[in-house]
C-alpha positions in Angstrom: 15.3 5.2 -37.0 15.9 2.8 -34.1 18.7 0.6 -33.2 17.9 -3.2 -34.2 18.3 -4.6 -30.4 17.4 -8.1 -31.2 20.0 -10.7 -30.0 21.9 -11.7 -33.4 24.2 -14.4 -31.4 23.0 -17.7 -31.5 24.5 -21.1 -30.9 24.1 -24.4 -31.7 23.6 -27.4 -29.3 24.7 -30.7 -30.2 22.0 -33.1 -28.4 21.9 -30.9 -25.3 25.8 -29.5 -25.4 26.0 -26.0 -26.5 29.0 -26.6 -29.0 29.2 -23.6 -31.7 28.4 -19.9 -31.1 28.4 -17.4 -34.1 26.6 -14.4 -35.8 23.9 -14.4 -38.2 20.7 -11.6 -38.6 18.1 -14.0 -37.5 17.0 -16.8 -35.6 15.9 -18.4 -39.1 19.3 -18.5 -40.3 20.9 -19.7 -37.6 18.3 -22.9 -37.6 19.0 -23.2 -41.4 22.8 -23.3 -40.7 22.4 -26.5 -38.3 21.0 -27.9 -42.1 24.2 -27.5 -44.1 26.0 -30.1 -45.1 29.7 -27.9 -44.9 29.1 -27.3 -41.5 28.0 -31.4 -40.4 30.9 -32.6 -42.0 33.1 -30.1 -40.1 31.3 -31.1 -36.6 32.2 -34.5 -37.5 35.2 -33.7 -38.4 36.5 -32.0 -35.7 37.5 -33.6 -32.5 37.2 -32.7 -28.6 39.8 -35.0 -26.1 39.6 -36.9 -29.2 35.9 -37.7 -29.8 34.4 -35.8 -32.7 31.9 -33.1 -31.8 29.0 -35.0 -33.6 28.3 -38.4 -34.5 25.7 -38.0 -37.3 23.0 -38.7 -35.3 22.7 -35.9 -32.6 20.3 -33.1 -33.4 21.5 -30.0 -34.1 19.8 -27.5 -32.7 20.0 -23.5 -33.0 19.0 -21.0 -30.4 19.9 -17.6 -29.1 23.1 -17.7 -27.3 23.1 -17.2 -23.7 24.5 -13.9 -21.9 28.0 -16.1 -20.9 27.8 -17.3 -24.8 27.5 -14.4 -25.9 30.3 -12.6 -23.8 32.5 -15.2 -25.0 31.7 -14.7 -28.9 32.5 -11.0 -28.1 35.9 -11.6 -26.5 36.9 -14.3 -29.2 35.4 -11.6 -32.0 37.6 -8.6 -30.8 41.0 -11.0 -30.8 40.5 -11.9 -34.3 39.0 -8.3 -35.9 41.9 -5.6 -36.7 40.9 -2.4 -34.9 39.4 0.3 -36.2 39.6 4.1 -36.7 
């Protein structure tokens, strides 16, 4: 049995800004994710220097995150997950 090496870190661009990195098994999922109403009302919700991260209109995008996304997501992911062993 081999090791799945597809990327499963993906991000989503708002218009052309990457804006949210995160972990799902697939590519299909991730784009299904830039559908769901939870997640637009959080975007709009939330705020950067005061300006919420979407505006309703922008399209949301999914793609594979880059390498420097993805390093990120893994530095974030180990300060929030107990150790283990």
């Amino acid at each position: 049995m081999t090791a799945n090496v597809l990327p499963k870190i993906f991000t989503i661009e708002i218009g052309d800004t990457p804006t949210l990195t995160f972990e799902v098994q697939n590519l299909r999922e991730a784009q299904e994710l830039c559908h769901e109403q939870w997640l637009m009302d959080d975007l709009a919700e939330a705020k950067s220097d005061g300006v919420p991260l979407w505006d309703g209109n922008a399209k949301l995008r999914a793609r594979i995150a880059l390498s420097d996304e993805s390093a990120l997501f893994a530095e974030a992911n180990k300060m929030v997950s107990p150790p283990t062993g």
